[in-house]
Backbone as numpy.savetxt, mean C-alpha at the origin, in Angstrom:
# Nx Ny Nz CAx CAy CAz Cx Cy Cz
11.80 -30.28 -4.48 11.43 -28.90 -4.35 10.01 -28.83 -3.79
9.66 -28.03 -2.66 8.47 -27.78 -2.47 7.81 -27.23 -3.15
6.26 -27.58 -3.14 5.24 -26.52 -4.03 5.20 -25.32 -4.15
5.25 -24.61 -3.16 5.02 -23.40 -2.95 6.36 -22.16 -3.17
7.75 -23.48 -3.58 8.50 -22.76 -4.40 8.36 -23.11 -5.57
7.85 -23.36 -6.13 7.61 -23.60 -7.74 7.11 -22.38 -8.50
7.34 -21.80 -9.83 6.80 -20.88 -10.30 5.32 -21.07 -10.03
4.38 -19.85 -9.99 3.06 -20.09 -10.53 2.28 -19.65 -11.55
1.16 -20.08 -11.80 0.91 -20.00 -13.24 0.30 -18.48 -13.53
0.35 -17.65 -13.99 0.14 -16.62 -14.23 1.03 -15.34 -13.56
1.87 -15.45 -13.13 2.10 -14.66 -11.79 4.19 -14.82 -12.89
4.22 -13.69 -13.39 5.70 -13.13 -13.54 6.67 -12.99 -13.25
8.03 -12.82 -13.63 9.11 -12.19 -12.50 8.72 -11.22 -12.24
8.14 -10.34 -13.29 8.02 -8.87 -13.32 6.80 -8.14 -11.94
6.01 -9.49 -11.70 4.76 -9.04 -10.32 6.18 -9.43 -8.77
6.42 -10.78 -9.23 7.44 -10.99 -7.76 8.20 -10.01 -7.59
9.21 -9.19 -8.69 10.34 -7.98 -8.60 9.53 -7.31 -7.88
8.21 -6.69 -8.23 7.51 -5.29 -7.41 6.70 -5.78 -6.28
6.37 -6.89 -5.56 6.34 -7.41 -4.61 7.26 -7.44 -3.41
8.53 -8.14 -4.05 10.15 -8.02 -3.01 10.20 -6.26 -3.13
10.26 -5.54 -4.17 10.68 -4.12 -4.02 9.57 -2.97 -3.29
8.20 -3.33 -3.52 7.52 -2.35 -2.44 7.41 -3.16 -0.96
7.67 -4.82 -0.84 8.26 -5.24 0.84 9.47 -4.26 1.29
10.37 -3.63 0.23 11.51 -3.28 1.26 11.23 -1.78 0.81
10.21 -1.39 0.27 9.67 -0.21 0.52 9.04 0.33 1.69
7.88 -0.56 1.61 7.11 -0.75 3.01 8.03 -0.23 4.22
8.67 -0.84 4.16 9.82 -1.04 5.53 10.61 0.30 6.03
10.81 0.92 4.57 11.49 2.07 4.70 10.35 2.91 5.23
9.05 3.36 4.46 8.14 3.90 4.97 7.78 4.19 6.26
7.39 2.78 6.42 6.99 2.17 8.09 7.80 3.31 8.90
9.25 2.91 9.15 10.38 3.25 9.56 9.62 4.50 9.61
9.92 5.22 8.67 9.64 7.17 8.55 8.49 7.14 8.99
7.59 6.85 9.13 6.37 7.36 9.45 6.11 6.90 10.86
6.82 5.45 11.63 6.82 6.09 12.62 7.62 6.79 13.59
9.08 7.04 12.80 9.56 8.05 13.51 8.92 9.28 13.97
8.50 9.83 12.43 8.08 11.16 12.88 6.84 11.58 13.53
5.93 10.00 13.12 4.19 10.00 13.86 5.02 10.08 15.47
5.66 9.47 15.82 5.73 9.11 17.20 7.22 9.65 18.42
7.77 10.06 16.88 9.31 10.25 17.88 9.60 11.51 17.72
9.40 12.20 16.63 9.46 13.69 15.87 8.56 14.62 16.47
7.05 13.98 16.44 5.81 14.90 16.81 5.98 15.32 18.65
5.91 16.10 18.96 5.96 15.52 20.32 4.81 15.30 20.96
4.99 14.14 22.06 3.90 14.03 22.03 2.91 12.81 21.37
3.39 12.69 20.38 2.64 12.16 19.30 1.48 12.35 18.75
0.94 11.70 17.56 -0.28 12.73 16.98 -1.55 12.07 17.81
-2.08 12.49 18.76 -2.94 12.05 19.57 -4.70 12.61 18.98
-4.73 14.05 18.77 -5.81 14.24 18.44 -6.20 14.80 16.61
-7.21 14.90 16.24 -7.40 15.98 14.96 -6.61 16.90 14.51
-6.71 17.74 15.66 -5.67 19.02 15.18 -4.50 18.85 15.02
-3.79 18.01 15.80 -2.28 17.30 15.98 -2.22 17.16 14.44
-2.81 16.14 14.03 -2.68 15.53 12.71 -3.25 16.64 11.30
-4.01 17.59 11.48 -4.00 18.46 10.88 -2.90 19.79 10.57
-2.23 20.08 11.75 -0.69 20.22 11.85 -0.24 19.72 11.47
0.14 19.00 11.58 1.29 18.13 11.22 1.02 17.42 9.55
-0.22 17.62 9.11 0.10 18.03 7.29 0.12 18.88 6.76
0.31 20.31 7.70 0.57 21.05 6.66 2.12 21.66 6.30
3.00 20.83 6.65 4.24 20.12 6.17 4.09 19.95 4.65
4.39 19.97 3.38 4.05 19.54 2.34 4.72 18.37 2.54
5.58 18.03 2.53 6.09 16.63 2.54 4.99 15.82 2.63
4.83 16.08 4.33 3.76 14.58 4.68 3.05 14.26 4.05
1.65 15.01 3.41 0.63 14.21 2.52 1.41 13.55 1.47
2.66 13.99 0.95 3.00 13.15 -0.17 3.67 11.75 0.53
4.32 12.24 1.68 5.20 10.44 1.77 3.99 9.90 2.31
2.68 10.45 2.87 1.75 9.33 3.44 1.13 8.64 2.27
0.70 9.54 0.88 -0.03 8.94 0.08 0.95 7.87 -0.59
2.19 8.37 -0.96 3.30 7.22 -1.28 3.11 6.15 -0.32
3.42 6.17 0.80 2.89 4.80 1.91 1.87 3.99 1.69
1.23 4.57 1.40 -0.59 3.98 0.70 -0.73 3.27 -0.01
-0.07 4.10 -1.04 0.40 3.53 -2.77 1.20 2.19 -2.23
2.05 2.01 -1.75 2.61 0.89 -1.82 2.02 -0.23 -1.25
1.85 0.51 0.01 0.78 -0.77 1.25 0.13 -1.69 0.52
-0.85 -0.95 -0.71 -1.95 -1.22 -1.43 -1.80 -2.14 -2.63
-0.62 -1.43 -3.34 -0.20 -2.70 -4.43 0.67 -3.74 -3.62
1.54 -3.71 -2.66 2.01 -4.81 -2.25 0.58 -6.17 -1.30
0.12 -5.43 -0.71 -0.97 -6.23 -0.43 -2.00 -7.08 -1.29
-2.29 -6.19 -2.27 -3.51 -6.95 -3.21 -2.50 -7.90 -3.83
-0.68 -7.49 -4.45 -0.35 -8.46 -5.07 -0.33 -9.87 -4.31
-0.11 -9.63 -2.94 -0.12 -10.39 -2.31 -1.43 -11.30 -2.24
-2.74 -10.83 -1.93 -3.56 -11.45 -2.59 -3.97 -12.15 -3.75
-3.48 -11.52 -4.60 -3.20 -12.20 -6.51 -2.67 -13.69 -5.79
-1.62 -13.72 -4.93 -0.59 -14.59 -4.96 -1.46 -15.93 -3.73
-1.91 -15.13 -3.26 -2.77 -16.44 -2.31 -3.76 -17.33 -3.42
-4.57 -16.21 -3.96 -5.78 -17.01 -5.36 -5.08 -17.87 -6.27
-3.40 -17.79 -6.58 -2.89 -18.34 -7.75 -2.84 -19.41 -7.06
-2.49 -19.50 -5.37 -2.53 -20.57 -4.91 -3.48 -21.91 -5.12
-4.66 -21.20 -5.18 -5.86 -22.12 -5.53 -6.27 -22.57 -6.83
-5.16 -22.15 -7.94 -4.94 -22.67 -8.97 -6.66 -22.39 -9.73
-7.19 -21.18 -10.00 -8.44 -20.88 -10.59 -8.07 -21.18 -11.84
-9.28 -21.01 -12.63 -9.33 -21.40 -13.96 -8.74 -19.68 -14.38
-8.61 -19.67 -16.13 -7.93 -18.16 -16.29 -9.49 -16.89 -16.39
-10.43 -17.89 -16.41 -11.59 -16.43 -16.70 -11.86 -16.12 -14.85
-11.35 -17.04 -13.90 -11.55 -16.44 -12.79 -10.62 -15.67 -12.58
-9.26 -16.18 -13.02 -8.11 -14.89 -12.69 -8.58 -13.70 -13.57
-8.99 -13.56 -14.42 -9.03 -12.52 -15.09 -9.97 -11.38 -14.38
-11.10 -11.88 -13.82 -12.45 -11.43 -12.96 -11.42 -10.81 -11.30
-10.77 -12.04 -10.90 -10.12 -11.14 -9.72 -8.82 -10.10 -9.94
-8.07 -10.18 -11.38 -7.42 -9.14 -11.42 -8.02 -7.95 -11.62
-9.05 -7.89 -12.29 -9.91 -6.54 -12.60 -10.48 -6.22 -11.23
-11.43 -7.13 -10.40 -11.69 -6.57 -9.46 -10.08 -5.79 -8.61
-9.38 -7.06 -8.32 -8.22 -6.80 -7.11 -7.39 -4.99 -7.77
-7.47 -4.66 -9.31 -7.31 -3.66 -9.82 -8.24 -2.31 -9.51
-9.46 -2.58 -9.64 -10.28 -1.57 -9.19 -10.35 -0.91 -7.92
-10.29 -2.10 -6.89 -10.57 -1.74 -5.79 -9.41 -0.44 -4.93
-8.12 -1.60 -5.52 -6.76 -0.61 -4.94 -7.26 0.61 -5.60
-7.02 0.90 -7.05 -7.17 1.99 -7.11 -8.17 3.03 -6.91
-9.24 2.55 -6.75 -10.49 3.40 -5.42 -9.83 3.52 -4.42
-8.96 2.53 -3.10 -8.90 2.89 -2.40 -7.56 3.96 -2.27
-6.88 4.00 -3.40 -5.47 4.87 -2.96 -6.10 5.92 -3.66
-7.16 6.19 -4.28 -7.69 7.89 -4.96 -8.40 7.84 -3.78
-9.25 7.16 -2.72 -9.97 7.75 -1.56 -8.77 8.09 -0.79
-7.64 7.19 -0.46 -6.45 7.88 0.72 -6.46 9.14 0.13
-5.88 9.12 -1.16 -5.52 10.57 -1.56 -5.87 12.19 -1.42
-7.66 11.84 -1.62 -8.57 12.71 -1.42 -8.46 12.79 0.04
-8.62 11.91 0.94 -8.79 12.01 2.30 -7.40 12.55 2.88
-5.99 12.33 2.79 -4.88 12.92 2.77 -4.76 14.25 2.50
-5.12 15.22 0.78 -5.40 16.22 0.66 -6.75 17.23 1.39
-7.78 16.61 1.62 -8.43 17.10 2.55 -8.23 17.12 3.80
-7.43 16.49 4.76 -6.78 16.70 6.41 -5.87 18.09 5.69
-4.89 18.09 4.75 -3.69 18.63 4.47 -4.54 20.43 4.16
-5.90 20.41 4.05 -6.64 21.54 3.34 -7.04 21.97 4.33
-7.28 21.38 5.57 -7.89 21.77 6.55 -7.34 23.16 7.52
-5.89 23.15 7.78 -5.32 24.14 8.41 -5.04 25.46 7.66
């Protein structure tokens, strides 16, 4: 068996399940967003106003911030999963889960705010 299929040490079924499940989230997202960024809009969203239009749809700010949300935990887990690689001691994992925790969630309350403020604008 190769290494890199081997369990790793800290790292769950329960992180891999929501890893494989926001990858085939992602995908669905992707999909929708750029249909309608690019195939729906006409035109496509080229400038400010375009994109200020085009949230005041209620939908959109929510499936974009949902997009976010996922991008964000599937990525950092993904990061978790590169560091486990390097086999840290557990007070370093503990230091990068809190950071790799903080940060996402700063950055999906800044999408959010920044999402609801384009969406406030029109």
């Amino acid at each position: 068996m190769f290494p890199s299929s081997l369990p790793k040490r800290y790292e769950g079924s329960g992180r891999w399940l929501i890893k494989i499940i926001s990858g085939l989230v992602i995908i669905f997202f992707l999909g929708l967003h750029y249909v309608v960024n690019h195939l729906v809009a006409s035109g496509g969203l080229l400038t400010y106003a375009d994109v200020v239009a085009y949230y005041q749809n209620p939908i959109i700010p929510i499936m974009e911030i949902a997009f976010l949300a996922v991008v964000i935990c599937h990525s950092f887990l993904g990061v978790r999963s590169i560091l486990l690689d390097l086999h840290p001691s557990p007070t370093v994992m503990k230091i990068a889960n809190l950071a790799l925790f903080t940060v996402g969630i700063a950055a999906i309350i800044y999408g959010t705010w920044l999402a609801l403020t384009i969406a406030s604008r029109g």
